[in-house]
C-alpha positions as CSV (number, residue, x, y, z in Angstrom):
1,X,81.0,118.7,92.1
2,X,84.7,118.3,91.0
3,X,86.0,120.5,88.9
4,X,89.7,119.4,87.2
5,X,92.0,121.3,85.1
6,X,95.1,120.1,83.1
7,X,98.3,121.9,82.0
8,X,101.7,121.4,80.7
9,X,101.7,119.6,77.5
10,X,103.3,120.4,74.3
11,X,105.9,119.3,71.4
12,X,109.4,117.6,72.5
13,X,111.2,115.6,71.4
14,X,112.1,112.3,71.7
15,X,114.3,111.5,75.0
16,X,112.3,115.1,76.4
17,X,111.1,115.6,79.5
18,X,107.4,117.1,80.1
19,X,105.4,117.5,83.1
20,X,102.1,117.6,83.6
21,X,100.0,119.6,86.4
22,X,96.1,118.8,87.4
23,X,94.4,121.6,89.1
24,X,91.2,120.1,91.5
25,X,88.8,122.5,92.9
26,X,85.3,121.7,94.5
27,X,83.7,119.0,97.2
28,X,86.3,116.2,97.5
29,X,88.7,114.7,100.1
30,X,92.7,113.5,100.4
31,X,90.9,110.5,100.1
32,X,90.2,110.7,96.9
33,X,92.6,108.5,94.2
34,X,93.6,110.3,91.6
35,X,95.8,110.0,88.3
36,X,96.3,110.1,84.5
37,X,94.6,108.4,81.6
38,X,95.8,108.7,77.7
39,X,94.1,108.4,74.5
40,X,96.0,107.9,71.3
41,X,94.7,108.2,67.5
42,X,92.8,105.1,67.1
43,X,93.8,103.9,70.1
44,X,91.5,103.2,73.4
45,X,92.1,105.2,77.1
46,X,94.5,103.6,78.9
47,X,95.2,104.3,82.9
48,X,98.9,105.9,82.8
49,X,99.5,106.5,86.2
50,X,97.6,106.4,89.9
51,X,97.9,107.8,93.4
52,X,95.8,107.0,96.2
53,X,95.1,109.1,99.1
54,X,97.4,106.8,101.4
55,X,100.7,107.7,98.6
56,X,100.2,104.0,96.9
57,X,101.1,104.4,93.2
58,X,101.0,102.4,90.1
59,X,102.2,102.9,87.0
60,X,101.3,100.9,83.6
61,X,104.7,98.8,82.8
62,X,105.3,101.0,79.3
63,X,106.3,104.0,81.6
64,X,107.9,102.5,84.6
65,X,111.0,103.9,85.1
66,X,110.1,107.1,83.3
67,X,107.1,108.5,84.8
68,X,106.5,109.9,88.1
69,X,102.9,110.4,89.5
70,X,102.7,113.0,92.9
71,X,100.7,115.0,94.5
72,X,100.4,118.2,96.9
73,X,97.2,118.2,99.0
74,X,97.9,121.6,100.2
75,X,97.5,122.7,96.8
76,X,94.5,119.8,95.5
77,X,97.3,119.4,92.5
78,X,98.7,116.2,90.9
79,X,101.4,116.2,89.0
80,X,102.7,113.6,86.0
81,X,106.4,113.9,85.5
82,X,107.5,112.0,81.8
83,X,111.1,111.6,81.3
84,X,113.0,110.1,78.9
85,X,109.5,110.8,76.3
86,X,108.9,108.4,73.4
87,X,107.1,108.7,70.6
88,X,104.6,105.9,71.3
89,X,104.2,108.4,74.3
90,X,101.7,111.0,72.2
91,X,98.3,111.2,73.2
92,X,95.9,113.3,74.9
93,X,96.4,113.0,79.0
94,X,93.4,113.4,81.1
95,X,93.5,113.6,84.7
96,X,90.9,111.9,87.3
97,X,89.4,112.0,90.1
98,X,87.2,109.2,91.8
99,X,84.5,110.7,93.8
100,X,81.2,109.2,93.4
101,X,82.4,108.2,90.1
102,X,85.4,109.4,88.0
103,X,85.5,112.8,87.0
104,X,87.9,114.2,84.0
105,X,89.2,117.3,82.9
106,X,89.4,118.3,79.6
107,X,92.8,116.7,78.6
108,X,96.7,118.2,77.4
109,X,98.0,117.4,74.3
110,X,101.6,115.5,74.4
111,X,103.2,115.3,71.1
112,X,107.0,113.6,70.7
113,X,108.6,113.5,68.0
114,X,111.3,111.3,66.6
């Protein structure tokens, strides 16, 4: 069982800078890809950001250049660092992880404003 928890989100403005932390805890491996997914108002999920257990990332072409995903293993944490925030940027960010399936936490809030 995996077990994922989400901080960091909140109100900024536009141009901000926010980052995002993703607590894992329970039965899983290095192995294991993780990342980001974000859901706007009326909008569907969409994959944000990825990290595989061999440090391959990927990045959806809206927040190239402005978004960084890492991880610590020592600490089973991802992180999402957003620069240079938009408004187009607000949504709810969830965090994965793929083992037997993908398992979410409970999502941040990220609100810019213009």
């Amino acid at each position: 069982q995996v077990r994922l928890v989400e901080s960091g989100g909140g109100l900024v403005q536009a141009g901000g800078s926010l980052r995002l932390t993703c607590a894992a805890s329970g039965t899983f491996g290095t192995i294991n890809p993780m990342g980001w997914h974000r859901q706007a108002p009326g909008k569907q999920r969409e994959l944000v950001a990825s990290i595989t257990g061999g440090d391959t990332r990927n990045y959806v072409d809206s927040v190239k250049g402005r978004f960084t995903i890492s991880r610590d293993v020592t600490k089973n944490t991802v992180y999402l660092q957003m620069n240079s925030l938009k408004p187009e940027d607000t949504a709810v960010y969830y965090c994965y992880l793929d083992r037997f399936g993908r398992n979410w936490g409970q999502g941040t809030q990220v609100t810019v404003s213009s």
